[in-house]
Backbone as a ProteinNet text record, in pm:
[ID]
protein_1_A
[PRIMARY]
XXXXXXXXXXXXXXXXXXXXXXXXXXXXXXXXXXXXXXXXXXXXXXXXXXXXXXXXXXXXXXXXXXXXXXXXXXXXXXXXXXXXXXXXXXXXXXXXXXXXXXX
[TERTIARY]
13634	13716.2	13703.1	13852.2	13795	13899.4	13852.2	13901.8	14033.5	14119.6	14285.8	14328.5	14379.7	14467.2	14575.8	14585.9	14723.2	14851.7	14883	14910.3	14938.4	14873.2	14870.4	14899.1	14826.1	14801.7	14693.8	14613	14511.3	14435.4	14348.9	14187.9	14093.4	13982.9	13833.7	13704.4	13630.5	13531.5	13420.6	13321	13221.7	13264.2	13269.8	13316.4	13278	13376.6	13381.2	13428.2	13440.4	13510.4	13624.9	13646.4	13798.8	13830.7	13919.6	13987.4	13948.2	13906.5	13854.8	13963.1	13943	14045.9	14145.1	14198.6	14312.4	14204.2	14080	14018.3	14137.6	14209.8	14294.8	14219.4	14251.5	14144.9	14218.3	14314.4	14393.6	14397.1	14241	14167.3	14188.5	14174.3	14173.8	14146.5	14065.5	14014.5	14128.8	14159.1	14223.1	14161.9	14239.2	14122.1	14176.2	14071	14083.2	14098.6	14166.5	14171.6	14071.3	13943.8	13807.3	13854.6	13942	14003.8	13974.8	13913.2	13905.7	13902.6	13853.7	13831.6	13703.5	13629	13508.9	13517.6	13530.8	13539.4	13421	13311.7	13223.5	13062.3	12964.1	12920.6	12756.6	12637.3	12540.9	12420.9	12381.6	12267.2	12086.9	12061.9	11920.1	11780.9	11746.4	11622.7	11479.9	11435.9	11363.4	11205.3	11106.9	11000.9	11004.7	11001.8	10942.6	10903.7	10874	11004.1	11054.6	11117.6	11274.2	11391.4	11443.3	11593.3	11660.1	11766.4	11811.9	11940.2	11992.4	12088.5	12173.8	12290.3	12377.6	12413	12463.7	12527.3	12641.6	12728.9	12923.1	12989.2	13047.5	13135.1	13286.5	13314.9	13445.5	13559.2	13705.1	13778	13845	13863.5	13904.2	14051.5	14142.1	14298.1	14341.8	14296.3	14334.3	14329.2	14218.4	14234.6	14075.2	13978.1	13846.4	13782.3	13670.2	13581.5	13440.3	13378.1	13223.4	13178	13015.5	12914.2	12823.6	12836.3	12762.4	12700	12694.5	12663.5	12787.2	12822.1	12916.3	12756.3	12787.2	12734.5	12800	12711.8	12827.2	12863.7	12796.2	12789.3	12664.3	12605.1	12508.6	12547.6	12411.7	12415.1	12488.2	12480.7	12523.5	12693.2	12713.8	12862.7	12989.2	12907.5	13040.1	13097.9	13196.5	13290.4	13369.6	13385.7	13466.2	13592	13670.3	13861.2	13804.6	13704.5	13683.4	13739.8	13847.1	13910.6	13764.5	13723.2	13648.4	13696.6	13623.4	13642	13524	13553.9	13425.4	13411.8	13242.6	13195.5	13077	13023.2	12937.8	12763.4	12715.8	12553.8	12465.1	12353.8	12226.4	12109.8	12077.2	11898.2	11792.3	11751.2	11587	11687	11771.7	11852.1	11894.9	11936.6	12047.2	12165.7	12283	12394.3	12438.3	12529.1	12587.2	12691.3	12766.6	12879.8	12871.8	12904.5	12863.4	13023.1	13030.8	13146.3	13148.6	13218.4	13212.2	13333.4	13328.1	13494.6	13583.8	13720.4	13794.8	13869.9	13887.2	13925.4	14058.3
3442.3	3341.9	3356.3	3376.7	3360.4	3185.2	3159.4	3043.9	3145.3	3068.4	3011	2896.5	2987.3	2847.7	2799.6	2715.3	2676	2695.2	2672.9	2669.4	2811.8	2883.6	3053	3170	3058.8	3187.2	3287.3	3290.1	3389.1	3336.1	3488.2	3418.4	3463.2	3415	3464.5	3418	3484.6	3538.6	3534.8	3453	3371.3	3215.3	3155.1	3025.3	2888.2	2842.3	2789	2654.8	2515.3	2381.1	2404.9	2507.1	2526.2	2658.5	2679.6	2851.6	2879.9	2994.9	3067.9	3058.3	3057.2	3062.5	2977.7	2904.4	2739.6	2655.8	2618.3	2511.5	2425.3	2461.1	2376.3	2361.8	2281.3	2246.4	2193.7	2258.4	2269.4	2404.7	2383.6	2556.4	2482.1	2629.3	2588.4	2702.1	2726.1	2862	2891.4	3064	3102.5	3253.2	3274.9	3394.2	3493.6	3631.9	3749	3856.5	3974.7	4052	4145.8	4138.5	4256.5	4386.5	4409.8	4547.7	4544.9	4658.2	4713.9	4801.3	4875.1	4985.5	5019	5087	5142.3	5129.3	5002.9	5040.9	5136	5138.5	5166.9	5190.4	5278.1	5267.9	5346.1	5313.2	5370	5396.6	5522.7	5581.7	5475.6	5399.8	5412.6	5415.9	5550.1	5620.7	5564.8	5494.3	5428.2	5510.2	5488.4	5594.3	5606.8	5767.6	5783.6	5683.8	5659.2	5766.6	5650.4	5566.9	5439.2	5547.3	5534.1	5589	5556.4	5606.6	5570.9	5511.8	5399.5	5289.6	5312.7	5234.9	5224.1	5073	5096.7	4934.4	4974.7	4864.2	4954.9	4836.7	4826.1	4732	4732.2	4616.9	4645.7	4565.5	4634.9	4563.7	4504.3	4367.1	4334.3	4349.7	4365.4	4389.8	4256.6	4123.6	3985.4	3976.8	4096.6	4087.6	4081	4007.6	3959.7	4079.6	4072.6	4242.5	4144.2	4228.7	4163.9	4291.1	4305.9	4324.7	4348.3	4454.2	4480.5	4625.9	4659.9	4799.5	4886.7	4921.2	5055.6	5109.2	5109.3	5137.2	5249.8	5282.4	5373.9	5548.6	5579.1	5703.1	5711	5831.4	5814.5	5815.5	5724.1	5678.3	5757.1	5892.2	5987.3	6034.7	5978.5	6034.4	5905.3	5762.4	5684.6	5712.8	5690.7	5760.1	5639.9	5664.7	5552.8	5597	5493.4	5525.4	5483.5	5472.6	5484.1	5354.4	5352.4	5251.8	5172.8	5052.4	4985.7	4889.7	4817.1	4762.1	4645.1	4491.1	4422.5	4376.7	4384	4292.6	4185.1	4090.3	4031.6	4073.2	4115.7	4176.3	4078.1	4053.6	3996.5	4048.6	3980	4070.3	3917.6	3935.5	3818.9	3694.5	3661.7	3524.4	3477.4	3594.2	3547	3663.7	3606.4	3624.9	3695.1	3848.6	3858.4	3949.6	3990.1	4084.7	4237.2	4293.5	4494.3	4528.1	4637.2	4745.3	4884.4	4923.9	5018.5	5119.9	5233.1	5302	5294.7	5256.3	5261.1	5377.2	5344.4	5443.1	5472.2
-19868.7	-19931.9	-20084.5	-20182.3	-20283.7	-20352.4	-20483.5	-20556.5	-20602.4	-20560.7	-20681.2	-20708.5	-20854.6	-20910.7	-20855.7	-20796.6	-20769.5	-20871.6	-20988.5	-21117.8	-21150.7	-21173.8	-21210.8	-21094.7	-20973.2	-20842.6	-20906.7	-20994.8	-21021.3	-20923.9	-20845.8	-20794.3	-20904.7	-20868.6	-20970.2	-20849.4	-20931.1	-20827.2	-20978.2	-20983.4	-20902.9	-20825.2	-20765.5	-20724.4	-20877.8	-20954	-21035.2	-21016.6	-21090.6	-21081.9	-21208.3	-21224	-21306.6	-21368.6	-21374	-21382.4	-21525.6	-21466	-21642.8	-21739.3	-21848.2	-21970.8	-21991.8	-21890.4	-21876.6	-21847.4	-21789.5	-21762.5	-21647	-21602.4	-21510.5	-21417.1	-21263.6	-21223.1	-21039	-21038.2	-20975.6	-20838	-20810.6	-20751.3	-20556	-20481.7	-20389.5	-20318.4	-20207.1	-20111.7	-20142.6	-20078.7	-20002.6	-19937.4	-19821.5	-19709.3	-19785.8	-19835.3	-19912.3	-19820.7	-19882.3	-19774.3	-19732.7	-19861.3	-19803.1	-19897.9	-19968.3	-19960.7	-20100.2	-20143.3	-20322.8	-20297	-20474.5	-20463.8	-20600.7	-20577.3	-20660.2	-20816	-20920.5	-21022.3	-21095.4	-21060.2	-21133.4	-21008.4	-21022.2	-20933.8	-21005.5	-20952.4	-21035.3	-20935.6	-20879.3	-20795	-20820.2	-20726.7	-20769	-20671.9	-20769.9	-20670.2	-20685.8	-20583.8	-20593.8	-20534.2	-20557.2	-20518.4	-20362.4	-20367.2	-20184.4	-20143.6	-20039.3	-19929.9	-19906.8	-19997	-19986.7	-20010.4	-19943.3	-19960	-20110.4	-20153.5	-20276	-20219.9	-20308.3	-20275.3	-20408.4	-20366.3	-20455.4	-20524.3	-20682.2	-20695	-20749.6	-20693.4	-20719	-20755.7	-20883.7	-20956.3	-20871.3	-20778	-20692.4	-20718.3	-20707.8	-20801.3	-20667.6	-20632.3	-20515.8	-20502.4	-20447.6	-20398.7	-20470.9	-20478.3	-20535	-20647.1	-20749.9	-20872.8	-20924.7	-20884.5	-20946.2	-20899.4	-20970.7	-20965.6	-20930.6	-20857.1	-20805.6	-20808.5	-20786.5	-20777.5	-20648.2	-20575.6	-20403	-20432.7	-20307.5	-20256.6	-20160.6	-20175.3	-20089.1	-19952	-19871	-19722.9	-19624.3	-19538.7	-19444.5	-19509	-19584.5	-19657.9	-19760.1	-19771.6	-19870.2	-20003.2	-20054.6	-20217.5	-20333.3	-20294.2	-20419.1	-20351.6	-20280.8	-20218.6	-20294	-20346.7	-20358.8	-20432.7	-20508.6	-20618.3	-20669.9	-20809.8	-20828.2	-20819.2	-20738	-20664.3	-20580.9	-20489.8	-20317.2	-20294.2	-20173.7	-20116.8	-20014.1	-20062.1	-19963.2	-19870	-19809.3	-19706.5	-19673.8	-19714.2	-19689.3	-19591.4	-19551.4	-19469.6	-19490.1	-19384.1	-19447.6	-19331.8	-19448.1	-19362.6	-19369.5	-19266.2	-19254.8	-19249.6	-19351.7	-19366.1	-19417.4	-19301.9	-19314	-19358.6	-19261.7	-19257.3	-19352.6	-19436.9	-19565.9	-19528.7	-19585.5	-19606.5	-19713.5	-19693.4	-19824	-19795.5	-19911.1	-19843.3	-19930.4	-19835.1	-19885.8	-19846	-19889.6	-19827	-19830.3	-19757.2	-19647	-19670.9	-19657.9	-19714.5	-19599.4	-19644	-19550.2	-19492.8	-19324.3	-19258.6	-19262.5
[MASK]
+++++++++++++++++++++++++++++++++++++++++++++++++++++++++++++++++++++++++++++++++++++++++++++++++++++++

């Protein structure tokens, strides 16, 4: 789910009580489609023997850019362009959302 303005139709992404730059206040869910693509993306190798992970700046299909991991391929393979695909993962009973390249 991300926040829109009713008013603009912009979404934004962190969840806010009024739209960046108008302060209007006129926001309301709406269901996102999961779908970006790789703006930016940075390898990190962490000491043996942890695997090395990724963190990938993602520009969502709605417009707002967040902050995850790309999954489902190794760390040094994501690229920035890569069409993703979100989901939401569980680890030690928290919640969060990663993505995955699409098929």
């Amino acid at each position: 789910m991300l926040q829109r303005s009713q008013s603009s139709q912009r979404c934004f992404f962190y969840p806010r009580v009024l739209e960046p730059g108008t302060g209007v206040t006129d926001l309301e869910w709406v269901q996102a489609s999961g779908k970006g693509t790789v703006y930016s993306v940075t390898v990190i190798r962490s000491k043996p023997p942890a695997a090395p992970y990724n963190v990938a700046l993602i520009d969502l299909a709605e417009g707002p850019r967040m902050i995850s991991r790309v999954e489902g391929l190794p760390a040094e393979d994501v690229r920035i362009g890569l069409q993703v695909q979100a989901r939401i993962a569980q680890e030690a009973e928290q919640y969060f959302v990663v993505f995955e390249p699409q098929q």
